[in-house]
C-alpha positions in Angstrom: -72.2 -33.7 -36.6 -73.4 -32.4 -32.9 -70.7 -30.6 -31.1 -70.0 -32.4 -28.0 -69.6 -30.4 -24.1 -66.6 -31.3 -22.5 -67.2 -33.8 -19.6 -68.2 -32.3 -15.9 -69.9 -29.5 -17.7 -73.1 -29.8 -16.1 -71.3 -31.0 -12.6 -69.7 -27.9 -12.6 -72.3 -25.6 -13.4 -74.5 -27.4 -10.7 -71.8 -26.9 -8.0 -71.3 -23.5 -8.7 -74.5 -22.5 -8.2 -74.5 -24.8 -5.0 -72.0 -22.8 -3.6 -73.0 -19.1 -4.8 -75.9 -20.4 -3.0 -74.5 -21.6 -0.2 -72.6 -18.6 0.6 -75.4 -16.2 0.4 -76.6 -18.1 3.3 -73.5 -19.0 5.3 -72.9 -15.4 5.3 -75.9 -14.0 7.2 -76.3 -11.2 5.0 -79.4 -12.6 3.3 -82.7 -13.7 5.2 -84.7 -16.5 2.9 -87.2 -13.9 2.3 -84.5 -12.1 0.3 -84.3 -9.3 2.5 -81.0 -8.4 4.0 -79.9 -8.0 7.7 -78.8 -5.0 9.2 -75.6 -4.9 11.1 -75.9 -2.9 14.4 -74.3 0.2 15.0 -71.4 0.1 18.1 -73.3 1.9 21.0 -71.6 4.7 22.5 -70.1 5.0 25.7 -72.4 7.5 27.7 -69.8 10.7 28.9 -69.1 10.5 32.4 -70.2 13.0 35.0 -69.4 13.6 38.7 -71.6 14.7 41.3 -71.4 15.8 45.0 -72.5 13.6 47.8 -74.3 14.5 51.0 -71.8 13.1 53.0 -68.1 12.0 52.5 -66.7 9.4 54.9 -69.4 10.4 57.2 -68.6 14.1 57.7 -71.5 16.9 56.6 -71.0 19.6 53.8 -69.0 22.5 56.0 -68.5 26.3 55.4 -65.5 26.8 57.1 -63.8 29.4 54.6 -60.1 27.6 55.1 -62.1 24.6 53.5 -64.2 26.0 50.8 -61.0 28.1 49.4 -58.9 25.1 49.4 -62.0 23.1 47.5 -61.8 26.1 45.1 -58.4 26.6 44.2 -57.9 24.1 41.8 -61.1 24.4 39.8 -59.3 26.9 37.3 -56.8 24.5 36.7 -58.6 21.9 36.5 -61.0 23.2 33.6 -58.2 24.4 31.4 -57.2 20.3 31.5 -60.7 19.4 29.7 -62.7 19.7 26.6 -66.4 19.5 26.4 -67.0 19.7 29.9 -69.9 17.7 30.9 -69.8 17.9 35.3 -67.8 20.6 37.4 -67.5 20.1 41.5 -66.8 21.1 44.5 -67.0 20.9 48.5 -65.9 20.8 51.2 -66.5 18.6 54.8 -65.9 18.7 58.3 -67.0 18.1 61.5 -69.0 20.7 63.9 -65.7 21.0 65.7 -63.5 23.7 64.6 -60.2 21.2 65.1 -62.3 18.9 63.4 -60.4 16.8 60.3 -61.9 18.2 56.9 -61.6 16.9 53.3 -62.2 18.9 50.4 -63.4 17.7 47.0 -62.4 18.9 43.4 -63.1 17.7 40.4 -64.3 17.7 36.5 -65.5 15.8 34.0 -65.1 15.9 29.9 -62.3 15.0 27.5 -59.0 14.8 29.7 -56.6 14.2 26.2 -53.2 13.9 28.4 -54.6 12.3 31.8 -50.5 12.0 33.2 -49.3 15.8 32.3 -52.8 17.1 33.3 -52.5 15.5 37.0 -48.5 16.8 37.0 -50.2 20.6 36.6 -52.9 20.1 38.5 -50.9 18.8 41.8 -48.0 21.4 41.2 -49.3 23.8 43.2 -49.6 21.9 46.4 -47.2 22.3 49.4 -46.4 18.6 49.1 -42.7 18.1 48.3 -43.0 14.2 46.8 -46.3 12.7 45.0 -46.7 9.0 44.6 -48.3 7.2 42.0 -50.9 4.5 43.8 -53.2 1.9 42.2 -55.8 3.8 40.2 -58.4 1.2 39.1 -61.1 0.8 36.7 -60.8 3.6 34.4 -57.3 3.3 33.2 -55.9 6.5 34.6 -53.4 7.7 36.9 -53.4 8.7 41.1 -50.9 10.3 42.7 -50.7 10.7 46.8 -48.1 13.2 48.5 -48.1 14.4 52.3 -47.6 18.4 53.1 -48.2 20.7 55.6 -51.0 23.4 55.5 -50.2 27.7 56.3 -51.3 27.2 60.0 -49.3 24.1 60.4 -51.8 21.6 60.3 -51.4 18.0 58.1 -52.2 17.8 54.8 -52.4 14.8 52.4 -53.5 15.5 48.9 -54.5 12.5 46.4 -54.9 13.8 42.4 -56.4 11.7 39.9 -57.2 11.8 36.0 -58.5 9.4 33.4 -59.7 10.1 29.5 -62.8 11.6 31.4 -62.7 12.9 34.5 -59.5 14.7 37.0 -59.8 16.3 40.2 -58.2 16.6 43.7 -59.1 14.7 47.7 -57.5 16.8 50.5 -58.1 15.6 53.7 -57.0 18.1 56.4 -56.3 17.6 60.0 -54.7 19.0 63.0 -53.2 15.8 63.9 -50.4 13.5 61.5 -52.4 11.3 59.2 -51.8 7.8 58.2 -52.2 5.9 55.0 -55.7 7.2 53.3 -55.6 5.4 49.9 -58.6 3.3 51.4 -60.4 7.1 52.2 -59.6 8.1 49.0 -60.6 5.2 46.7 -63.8 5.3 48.5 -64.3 9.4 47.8 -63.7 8.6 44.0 -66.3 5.9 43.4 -68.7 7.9 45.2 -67.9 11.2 42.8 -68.3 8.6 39.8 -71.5 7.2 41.6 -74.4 9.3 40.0 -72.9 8.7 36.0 -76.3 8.8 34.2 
């Protein structure tokens, strides 16, 4: 006498294979030629650099040595606040008249691994007594403003910034008292960030 299946036998062999099926295709990973898909790699993000511009807020590069030294000075500090540099710069601008406002420009460019105690450093030196933080924007870092006076009495407002990328330094510098120059400064920033390639 035959052995007989047990009922739903063939059913469930049938839908087994229906779904093994099915999920080879629900899942993407196979192509009905058979061949599988290949998942794309996560692209990169290209490392920041900064670069100088001709012009800043309308005022021409300037060799006025009070400027150039004061562009200067933080460069040192600056580096030691990176790894894998990728951009150092610095300048410094000013009007043809020597009681001319001036703004100087410092900055660098790598991996910034402690953006907040890398601006603290980096600002310390200044003769401002009290630095505010201030909106910093797209990159997710930090900006701090302050207000000081310069050797030869003149009025000084620095702005410091840092990000997982870049840090650097906007003094503007003027014989007469300054007022609010976020705006100034915000502007000088995106046009350092401008030339990324």
């Amino acid at each position: 006498m035959a052995k007989r299946r047990p009922r739903g036998g063939r059913r469930s062999a049938a839908l087994l294979g229906a779904l093994v099926t099915t999920g080879v295709l629900i899942s993407g990973c196979a192509l009905p030629g058979g061949e599988r898909t290949a998942t794309p790699a996560p692209t990169a993000t290209a490392p920041r650099k900064l670069a100088l511009p001709d012009t800043v807020l309308g005022l021409p590069r300037s060799n006025r040595p009070e400027l150039v030294l004061l562009s200067r000075a933080p460069l040192d500090r600056l580096r030691a606040e990176v790894t894998d540099p990728t951009s150092t710069v610095d300048g410094a601008y000013a009007g043809r008249a020597r009681s001319a406002d001036g703004v100087v420009v410092s900055g660098v460019s790598g991996t910034v691994t402690d953006p907040e105690g890398a601006l603290a450093r980096v600002l310390s030196p200044y003769p401002v007594k009290t630095f505010r933080t201030v909106e910093y924007g797209r990159y997710g870092g930090e900006v701090r403003c302050g207000r000081g006076r310069t050797e030869d009495k003149g009025y000084l407002t620095v702005c410091g910034w840092a990000d997982p990328q870049t840090a650097g330094v906007v003094a503007f510098v003027s014989p007469r008292k300054q007022l609010e120059l976020n705006t100034e400064f915000y502007a000088i920033r995106d046009t350092l960030d401008g030339t990324v390639s």
